[in-house]
MDTraj code that builds the backbone (N, CA, C; nanometers):
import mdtraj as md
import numpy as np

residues = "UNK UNK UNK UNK UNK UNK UNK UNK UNK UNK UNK UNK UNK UNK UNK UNK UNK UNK UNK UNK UNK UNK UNK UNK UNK UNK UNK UNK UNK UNK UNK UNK UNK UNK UNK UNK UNK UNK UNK UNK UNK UNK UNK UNK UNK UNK UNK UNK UNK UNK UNK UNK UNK UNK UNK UNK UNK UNK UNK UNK UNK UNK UNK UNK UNK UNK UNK UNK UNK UNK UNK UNK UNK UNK UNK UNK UNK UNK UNK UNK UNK UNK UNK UNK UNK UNK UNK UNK UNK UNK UNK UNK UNK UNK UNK UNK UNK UNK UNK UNK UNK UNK UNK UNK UNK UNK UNK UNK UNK UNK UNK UNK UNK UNK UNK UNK UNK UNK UNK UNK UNK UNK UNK UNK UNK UNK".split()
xyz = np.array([
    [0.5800, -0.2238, 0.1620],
    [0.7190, -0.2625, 0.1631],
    [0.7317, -0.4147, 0.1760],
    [0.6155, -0.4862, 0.2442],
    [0.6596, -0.6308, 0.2635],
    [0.5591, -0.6714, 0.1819],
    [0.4534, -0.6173, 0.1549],
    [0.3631, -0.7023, 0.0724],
    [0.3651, -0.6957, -0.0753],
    [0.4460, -0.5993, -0.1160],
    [0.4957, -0.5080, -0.2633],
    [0.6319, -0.4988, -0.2720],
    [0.7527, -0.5798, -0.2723],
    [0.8684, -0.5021, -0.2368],
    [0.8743, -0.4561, -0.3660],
    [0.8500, -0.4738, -0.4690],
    [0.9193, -0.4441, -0.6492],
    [0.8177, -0.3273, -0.6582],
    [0.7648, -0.2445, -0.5785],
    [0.7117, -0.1365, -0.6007],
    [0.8014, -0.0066, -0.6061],
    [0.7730, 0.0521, -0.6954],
    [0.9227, 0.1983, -0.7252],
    [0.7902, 0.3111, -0.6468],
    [0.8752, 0.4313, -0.6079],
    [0.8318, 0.5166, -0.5544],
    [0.8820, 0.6460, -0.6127],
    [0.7955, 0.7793, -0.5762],
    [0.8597, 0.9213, -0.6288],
    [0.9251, 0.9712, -0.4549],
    [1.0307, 1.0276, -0.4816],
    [1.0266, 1.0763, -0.3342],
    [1.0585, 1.2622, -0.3944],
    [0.9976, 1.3631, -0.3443],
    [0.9879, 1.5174, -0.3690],
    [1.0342, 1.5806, -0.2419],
    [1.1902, 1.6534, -0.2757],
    [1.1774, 1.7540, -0.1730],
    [1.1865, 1.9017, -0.1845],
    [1.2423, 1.9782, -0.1315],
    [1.2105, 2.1345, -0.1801],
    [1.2298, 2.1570, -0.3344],
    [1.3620, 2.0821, -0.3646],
    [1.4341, 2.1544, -0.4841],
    [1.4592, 2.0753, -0.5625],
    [1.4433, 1.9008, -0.5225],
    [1.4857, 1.7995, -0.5640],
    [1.3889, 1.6360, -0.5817],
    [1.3256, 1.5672, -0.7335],
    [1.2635, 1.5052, -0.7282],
    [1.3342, 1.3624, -0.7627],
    [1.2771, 1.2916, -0.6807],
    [1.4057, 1.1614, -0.7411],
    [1.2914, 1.0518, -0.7649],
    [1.2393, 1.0064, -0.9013],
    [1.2007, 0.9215, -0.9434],
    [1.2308, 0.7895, -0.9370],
    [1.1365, 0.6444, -0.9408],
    [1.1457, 0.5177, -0.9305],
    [1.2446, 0.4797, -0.8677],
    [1.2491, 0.5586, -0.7071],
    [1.2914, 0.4628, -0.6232],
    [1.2823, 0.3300, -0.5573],
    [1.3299, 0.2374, -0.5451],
    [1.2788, 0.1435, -0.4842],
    [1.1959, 0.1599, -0.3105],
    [1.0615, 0.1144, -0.2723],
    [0.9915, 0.1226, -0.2209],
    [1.0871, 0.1427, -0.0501],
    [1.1602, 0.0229, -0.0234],
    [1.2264, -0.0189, 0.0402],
    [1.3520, 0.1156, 0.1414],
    [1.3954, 0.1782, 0.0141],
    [1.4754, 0.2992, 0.0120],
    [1.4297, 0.4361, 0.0600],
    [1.2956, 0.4382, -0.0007],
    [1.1917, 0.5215, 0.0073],
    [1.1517, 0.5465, 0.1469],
    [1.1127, 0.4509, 0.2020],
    [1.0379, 0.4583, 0.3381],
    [1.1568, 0.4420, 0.4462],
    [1.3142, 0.3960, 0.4039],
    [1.3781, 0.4147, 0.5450],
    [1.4231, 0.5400, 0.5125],
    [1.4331, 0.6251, 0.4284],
    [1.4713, 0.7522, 0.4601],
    [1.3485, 0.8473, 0.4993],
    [1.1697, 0.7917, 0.4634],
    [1.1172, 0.8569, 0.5587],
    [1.1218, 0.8736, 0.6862],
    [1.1300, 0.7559, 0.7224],
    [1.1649, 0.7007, 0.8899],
    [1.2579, 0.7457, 0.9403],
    [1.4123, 0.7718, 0.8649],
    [1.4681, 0.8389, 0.9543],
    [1.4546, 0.9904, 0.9437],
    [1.4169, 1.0569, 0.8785],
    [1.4061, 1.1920, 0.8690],
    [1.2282, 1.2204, 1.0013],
    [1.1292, 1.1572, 1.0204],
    [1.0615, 1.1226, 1.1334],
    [1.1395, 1.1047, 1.2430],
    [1.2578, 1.0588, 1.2597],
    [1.2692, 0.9982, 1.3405],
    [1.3732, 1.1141, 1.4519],
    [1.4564, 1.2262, 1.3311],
    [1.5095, 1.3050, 1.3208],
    [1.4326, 1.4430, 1.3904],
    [1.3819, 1.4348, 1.3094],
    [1.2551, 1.5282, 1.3541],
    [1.1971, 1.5414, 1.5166],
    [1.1320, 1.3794, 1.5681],
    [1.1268, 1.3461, 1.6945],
    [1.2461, 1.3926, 1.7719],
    [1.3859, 1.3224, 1.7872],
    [1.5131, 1.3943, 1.8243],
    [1.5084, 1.5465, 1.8635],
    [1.4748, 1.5983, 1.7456],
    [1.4939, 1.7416, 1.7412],
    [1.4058, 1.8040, 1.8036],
    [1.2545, 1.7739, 1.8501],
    [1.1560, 1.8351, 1.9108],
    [1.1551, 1.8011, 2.0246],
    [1.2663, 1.7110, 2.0834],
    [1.2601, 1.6655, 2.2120],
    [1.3088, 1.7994, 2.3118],
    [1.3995, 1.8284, 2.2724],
    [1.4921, 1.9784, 2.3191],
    [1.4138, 2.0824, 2.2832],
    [1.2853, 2.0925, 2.2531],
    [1.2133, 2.1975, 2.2117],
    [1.0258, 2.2334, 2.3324],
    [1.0091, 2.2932, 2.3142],
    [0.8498, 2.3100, 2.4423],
    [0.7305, 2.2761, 2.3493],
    [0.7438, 2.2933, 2.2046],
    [0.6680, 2.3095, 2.1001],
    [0.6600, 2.1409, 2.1122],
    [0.5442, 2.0515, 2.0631],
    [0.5085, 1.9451, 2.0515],
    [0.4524, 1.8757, 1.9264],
    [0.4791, 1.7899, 1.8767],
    [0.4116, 1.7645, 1.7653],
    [0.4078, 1.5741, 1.7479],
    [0.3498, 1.5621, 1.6273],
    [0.3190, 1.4164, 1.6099],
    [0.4129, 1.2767, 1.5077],
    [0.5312, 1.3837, 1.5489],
    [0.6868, 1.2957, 1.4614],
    [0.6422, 1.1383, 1.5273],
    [0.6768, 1.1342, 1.6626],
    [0.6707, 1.0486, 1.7701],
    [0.5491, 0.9832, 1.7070],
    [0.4761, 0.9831, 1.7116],
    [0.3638, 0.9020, 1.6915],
    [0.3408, 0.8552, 1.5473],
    [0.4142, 0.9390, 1.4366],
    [0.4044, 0.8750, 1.2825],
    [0.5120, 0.7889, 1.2926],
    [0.6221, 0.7755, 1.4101],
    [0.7238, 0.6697, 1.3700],
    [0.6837, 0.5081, 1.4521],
    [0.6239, 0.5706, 1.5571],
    [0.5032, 0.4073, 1.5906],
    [0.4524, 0.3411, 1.5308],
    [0.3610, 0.4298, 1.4466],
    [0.2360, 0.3530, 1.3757],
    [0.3104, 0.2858, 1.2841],
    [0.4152, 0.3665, 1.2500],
    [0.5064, 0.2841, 1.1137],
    [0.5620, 0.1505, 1.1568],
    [0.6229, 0.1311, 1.3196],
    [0.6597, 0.0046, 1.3480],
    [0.5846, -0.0412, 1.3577],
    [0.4435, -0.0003, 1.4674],
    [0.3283, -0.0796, 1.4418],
    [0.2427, -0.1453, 1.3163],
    [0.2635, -0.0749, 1.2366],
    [0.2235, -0.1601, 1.0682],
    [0.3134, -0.2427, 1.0359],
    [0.4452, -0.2266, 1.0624],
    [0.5556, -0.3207, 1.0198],
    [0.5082, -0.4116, 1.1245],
    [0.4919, -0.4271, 1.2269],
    [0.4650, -0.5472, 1.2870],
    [0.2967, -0.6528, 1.3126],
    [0.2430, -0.5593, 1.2453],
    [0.0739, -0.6096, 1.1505],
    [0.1461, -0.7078, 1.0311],
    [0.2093, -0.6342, 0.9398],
    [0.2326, -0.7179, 0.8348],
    [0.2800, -0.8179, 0.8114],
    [0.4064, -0.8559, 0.9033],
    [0.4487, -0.9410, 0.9352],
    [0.4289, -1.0471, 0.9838],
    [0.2627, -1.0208, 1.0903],
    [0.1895, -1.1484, 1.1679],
    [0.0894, -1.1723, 1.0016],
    [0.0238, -1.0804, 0.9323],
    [-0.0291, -1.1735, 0.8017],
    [0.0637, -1.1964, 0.7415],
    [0.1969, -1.1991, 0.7458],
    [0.2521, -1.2782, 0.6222],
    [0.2560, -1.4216, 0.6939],
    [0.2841, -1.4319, 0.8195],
    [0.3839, -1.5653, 0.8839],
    [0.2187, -1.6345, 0.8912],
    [0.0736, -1.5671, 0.9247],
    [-0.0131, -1.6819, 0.9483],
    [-0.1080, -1.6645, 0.7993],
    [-0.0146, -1.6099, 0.7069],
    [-0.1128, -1.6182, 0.5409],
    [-0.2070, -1.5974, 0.4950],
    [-0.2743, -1.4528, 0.5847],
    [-0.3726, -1.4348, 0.5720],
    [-0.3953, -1.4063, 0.4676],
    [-0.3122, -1.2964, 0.3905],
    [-0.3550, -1.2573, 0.2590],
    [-0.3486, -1.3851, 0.1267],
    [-0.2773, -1.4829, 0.1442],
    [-0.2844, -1.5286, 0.0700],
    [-0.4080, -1.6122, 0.1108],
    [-0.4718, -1.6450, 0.1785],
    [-0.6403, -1.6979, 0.2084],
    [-0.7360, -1.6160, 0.1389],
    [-0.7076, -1.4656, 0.2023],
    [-0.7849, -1.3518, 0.1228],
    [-0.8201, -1.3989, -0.0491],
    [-0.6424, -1.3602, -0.0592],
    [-0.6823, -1.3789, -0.2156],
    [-0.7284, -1.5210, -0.2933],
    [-0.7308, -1.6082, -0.2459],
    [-0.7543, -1.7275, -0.2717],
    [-0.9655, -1.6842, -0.2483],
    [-1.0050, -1.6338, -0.1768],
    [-1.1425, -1.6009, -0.1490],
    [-1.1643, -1.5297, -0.2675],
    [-1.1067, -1.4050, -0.3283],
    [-1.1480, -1.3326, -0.4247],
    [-1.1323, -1.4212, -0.5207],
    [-1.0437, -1.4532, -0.5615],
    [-1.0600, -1.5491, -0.6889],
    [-1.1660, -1.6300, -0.6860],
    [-1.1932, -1.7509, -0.5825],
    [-1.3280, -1.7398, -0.6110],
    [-1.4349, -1.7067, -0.6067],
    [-1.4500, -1.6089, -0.5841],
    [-1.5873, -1.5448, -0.5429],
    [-1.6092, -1.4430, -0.6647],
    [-1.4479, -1.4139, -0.7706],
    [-1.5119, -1.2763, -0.8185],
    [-1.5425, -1.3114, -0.9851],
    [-1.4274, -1.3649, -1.0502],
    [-1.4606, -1.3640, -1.2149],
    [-1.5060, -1.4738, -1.2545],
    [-1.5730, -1.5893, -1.1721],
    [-1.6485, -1.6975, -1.1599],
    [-1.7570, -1.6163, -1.2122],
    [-1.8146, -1.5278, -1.1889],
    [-1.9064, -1.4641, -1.1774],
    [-1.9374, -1.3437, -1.2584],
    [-1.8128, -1.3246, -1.3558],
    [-1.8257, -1.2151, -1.4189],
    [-1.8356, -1.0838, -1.3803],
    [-1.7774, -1.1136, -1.2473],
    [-1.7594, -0.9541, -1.1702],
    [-1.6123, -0.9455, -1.0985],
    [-1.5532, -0.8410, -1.0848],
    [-1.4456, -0.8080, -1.0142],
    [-1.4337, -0.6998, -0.8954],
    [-1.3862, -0.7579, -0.8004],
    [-1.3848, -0.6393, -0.6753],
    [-1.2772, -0.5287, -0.6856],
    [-1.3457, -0.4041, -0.6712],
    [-1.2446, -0.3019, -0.6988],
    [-1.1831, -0.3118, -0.5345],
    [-1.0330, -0.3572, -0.5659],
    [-0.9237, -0.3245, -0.4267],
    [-0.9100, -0.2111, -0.3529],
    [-0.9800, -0.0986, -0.4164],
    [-0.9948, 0.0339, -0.2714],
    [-1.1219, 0.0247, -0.2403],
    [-1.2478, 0.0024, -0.2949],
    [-1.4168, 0.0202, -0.1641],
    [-1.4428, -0.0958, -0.1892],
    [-1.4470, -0.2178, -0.2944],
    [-1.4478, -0.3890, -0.2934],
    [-1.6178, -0.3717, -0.3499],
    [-1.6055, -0.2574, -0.4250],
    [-1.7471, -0.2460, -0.5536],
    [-1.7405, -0.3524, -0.6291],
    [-1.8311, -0.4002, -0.6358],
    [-1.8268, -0.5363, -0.7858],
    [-1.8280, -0.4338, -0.9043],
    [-1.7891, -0.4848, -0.9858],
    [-1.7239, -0.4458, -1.1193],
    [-1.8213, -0.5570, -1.2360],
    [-1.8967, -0.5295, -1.2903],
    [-1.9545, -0.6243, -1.4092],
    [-1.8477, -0.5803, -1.5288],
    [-1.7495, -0.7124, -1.5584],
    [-1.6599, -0.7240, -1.6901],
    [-1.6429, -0.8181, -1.7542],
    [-1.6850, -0.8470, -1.8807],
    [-1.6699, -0.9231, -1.9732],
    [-1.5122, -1.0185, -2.0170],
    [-1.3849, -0.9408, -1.9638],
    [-1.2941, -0.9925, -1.9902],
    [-1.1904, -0.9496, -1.9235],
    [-1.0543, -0.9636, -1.8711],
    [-0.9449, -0.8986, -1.8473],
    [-0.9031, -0.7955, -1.8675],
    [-0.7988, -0.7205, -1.7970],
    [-0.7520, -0.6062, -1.8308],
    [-0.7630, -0.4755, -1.7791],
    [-0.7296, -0.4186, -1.7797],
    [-0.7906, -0.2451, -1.7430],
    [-0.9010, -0.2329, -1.7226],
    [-0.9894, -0.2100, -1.6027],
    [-1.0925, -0.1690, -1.5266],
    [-1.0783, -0.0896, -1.4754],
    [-1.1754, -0.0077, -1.4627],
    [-1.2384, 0.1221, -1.3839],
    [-1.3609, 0.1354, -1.2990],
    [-1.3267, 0.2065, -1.1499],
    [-1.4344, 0.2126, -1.0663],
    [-1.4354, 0.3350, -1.0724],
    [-1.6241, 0.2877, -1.1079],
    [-1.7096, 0.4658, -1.1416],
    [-1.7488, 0.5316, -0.9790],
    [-1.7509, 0.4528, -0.9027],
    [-1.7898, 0.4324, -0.7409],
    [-1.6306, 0.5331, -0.6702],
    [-1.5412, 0.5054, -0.6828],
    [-1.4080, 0.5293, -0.6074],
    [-1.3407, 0.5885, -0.7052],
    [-1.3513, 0.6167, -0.8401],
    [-1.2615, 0.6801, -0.9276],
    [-1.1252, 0.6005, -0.9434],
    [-1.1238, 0.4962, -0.9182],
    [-0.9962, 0.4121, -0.9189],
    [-0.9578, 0.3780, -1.0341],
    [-0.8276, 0.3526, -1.0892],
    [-0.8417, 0.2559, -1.2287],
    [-0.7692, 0.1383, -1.1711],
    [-0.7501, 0.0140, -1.2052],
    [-0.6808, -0.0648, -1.1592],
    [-0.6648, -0.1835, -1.2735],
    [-0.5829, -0.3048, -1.2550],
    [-0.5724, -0.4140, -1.3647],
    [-0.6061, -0.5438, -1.3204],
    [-0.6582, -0.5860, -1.3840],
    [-0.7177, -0.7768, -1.2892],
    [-0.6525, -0.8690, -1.4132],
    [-0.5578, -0.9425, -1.3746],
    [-0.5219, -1.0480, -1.4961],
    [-0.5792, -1.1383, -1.4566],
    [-0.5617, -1.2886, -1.5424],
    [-0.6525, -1.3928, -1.5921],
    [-0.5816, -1.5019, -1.4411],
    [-0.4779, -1.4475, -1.3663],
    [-0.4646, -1.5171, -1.2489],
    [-0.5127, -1.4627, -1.1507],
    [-0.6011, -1.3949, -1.1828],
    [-0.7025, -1.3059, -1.0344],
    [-0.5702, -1.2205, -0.9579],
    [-0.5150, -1.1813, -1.0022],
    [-0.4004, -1.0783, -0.9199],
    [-0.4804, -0.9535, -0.9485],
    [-0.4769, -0.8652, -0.8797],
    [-0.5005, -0.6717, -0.8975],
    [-0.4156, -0.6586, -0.8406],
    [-0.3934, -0.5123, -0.9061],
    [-0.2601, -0.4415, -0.9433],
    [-0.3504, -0.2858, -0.9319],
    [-0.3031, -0.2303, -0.8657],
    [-0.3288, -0.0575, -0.8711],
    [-0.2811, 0.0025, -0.9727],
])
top = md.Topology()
chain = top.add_chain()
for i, resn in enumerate(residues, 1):
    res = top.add_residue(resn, chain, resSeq=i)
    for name in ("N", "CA", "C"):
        top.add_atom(name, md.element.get_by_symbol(name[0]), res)
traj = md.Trajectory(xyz[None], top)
């Protein structure tokens, strides 16, 4: 959500699928339906882990926020760029397999089953 906002999402419920939502939209109606949920199990003896998926969620929101303000990722990526197609290799962004590729474009990890895209400004893209 903060590191992707222009990311669209599927959201699926019993009867009803609502395509290319915005990311943003997506995740506060997870949160409150979690959050709903928690509410509702409070008045109940039965226990479960609503409460604790709506933490981790602030707790990641408040991870992301300390790398955006001290830039880590943008250091990160400034490291991959040089370290990866200098070299004629690219790091796959889910296990960080080197990739031997001749040129831009559509890549595939045989390692993680991933497909992903590397343009000529060192960005990946899932």
């Amino acid at each position: 959500m903060f590191f992707f906002p222009n990311v669209k999402s599927t959201m699926v419920f019993e009867k009803a699928t609502f395509r290319d939502i915005p990311i943003f939209i997506s995740l506060s109606v997870w949160i409150l339906i979690q959050s709903y949920f928690y509410i509702v199990e409070l008045h109940n003896q039965v226990r479960s882990v609503y409460g604790g998926q709506v933490i981790s969620f602030l707790t990641g929101i408040i991870i992301a926020q300390i790398f955006i303000r001290y830039k880590f990722l943008d250091r990160l990526e400034h490291n991959i760029r040089l370290s990866t197609f200098i070299n004629k290799t690219v790091l796959c962004p889910s296990c960080s397999k080197p990739i031997p590729t001749e040129k831009y474009g559509r890549l595939h990890c045989s390692a993680c089953n991933t497909n992903f895209f590397f343009d000529r400004h060192g960005k990946k893209f899932l």
